[in-house]
C-alpha positions as CSV (number, residue, x, y, z in Angstrom):
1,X,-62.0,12.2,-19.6
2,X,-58.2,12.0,-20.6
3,X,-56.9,10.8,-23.7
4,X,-54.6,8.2,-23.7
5,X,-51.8,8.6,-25.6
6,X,-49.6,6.3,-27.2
7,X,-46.3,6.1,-29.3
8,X,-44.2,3.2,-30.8
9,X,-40.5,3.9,-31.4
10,X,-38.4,1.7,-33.2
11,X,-34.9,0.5,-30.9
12,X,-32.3,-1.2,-32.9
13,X,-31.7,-4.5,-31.5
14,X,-28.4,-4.1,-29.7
15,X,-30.6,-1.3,-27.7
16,X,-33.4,-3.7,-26.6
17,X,-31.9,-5.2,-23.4
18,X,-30.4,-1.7,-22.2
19,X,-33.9,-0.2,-22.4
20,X,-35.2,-3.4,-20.2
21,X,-32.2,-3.5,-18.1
22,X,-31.2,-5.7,-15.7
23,X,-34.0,-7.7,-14.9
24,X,-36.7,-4.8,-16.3
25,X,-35.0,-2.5,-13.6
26,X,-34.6,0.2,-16.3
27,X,-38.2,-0.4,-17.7
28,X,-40.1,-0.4,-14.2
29,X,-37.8,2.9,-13.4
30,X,-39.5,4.4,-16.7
31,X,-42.6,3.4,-15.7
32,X,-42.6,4.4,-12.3
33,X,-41.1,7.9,-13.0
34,X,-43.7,9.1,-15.7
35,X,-46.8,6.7,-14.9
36,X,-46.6,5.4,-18.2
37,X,-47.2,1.7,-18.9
38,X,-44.2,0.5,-21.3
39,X,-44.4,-3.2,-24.0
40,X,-41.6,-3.5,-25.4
41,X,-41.7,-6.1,-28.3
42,X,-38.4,-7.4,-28.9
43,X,-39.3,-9.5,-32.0
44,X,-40.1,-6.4,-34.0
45,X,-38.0,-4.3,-32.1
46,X,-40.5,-1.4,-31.0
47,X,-41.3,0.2,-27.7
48,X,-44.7,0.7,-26.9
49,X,-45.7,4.0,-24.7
50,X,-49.3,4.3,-23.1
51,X,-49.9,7.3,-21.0
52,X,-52.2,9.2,-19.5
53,X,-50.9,12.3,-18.5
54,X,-48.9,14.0,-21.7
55,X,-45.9,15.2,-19.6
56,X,-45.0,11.9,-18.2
57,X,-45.8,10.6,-22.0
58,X,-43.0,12.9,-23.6
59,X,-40.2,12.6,-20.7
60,X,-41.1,8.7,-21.3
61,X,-40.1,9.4,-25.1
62,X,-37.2,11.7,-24.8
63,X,-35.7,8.6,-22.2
64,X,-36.5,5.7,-24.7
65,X,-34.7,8.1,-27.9
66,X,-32.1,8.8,-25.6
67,X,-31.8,5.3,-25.0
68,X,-32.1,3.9,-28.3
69,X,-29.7,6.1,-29.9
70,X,-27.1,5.1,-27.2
71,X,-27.4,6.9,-24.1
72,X,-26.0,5.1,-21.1
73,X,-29.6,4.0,-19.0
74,X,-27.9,6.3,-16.3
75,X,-28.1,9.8,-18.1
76,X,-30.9,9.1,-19.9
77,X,-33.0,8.4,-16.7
78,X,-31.5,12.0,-15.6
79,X,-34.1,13.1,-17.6
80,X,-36.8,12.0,-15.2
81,X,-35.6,13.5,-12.5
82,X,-34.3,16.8,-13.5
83,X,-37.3,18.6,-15.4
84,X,-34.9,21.5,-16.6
85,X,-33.0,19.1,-19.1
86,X,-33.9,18.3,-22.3
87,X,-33.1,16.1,-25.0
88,X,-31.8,16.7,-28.3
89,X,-31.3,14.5,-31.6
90,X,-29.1,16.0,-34.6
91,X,-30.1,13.5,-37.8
92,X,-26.7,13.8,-39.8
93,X,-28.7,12.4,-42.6
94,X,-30.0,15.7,-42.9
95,X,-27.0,17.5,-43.0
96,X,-24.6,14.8,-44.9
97,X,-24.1,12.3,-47.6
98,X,-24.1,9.0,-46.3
99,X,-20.4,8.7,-47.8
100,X,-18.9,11.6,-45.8
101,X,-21.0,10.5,-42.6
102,X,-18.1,8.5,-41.1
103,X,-15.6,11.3,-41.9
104,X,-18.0,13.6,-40.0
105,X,-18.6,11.6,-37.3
106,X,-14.7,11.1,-36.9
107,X,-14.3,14.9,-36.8
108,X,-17.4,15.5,-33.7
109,X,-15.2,13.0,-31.4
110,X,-11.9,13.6,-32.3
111,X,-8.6,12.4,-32.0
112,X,-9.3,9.8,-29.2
113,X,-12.5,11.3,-28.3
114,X,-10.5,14.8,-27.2
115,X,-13.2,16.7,-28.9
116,X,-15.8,14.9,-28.3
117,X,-15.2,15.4,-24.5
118,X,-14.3,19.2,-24.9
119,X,-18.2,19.9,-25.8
120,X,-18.8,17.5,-23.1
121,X,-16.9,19.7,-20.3
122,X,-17.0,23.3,-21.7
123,X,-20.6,23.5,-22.2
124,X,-22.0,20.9,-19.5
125,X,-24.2,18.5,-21.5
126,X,-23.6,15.2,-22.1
127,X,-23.4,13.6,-25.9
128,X,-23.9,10.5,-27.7
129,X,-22.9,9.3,-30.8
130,X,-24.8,6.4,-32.3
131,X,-25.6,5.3,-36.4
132,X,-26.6,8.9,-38.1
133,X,-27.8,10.4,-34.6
134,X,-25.8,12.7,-32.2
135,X,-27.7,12.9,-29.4
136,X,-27.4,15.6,-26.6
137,X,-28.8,15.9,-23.2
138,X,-28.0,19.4,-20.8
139,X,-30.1,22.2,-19.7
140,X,-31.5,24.1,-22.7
141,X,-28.9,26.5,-23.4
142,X,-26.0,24.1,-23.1
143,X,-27.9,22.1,-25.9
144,X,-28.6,24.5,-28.1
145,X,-24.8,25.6,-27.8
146,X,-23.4,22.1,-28.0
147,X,-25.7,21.7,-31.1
148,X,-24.3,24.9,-32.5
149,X,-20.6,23.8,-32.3
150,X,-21.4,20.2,-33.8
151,X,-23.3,22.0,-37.1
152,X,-20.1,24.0,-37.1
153,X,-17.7,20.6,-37.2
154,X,-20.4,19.6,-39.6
155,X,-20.3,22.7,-42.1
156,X,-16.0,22.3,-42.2
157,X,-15.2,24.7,-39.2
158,X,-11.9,24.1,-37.3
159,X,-11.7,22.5,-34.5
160,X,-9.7,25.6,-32.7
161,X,-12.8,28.0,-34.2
162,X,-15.6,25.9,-32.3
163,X,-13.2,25.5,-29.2
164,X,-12.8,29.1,-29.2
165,X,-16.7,29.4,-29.3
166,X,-17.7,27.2,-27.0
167,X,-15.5,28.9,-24.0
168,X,-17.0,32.3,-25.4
169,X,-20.5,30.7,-24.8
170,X,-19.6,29.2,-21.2
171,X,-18.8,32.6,-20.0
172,X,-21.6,34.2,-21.6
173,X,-23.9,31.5,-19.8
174,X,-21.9,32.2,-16.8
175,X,-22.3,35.8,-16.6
176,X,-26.1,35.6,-17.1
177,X,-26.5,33.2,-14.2
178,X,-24.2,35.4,-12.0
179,X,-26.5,38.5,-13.1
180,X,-29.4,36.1,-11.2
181,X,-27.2,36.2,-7.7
């Protein structure tokens, strides 16, 4: 017999009705997608996963995180339907005083997001920045490149230095996909 498993995440309020979406469309999408049965309680702001079959229960996860750490309902459902992406959560709490976390965060996006959007385009993954989380959502390598660069805004690197890496990482990634041809 399979286990069920089940998972409450906490979603800050102001997350609540994007996870629903307009009337549930974004909660019935969940559910449909990974055969999971979703509650989500509003009055203590939790979401409620029950599943059945494990892989349906994690992609079910990684879309509510994404979710409630701001992804746009739109790229977090990408997850679902792409099984090659993944999801990714840097907890600047771990890496920063609270005191210097708005700094920080002002250095990741930039002077009118121009960084920000660099990571975005040069290494193809898609990035959120919400309370103490920076979340991140690409193919697996893209991630873990795009995570790379934002420890190195994090540990005081310039912004030229990580630019300079991330191109040096695109063609590297480019190269070994071309070697696949």
């Amino acid at each position: 017999m399979n286990s069920m498993n089940v998972l409450e995440i906490e979603v800050p309020e102001d997350r609540i009705g994007v996870l629903i979406g307009k009337n549930g469309e974004i909660k019935r999408t969940i559910e449909k997608k990974t055969g999971c049965k979703l509650r989500i309680m509003s009055d203590i702001k939790v979401a409620r996963i029950e599943c059945e079959d494990p892989i349906g229960f994690m992609r079910a996860k990684d879309v509510i995180k994404a979710i409630s750490i701001g992804f746009n309902p739109e790229i977090a459902l990408k997850l679902l339907d792409d099984e090659m992406l993944i999801f990714d959560v840097i907890d600047l709490s771990s890496y920063i005083p609270e005191k210097a976390m708005h700094r920080i965060k002002g250095r990741i996006i930039g002077k009118e997001g121009k960084i920000r959007r660099q990571i975005e385009e040069v290494l193809d993954v898609n990035l959120t920045i919400y309370g103490k989380f920076i979340g991140i959502i690409g193919y697996a390598e893209n991630v873990s490149a795009a995570r790379e660069a934002i420890t190195m805004i994090i540990d005081g690197a310039q912004h030229s230095r990580v630019i300079k890496f991330m191109e040096r990482k695109r063609r590297e990634m480019r190269s070994r996909s071309l070697d696949w041809l």
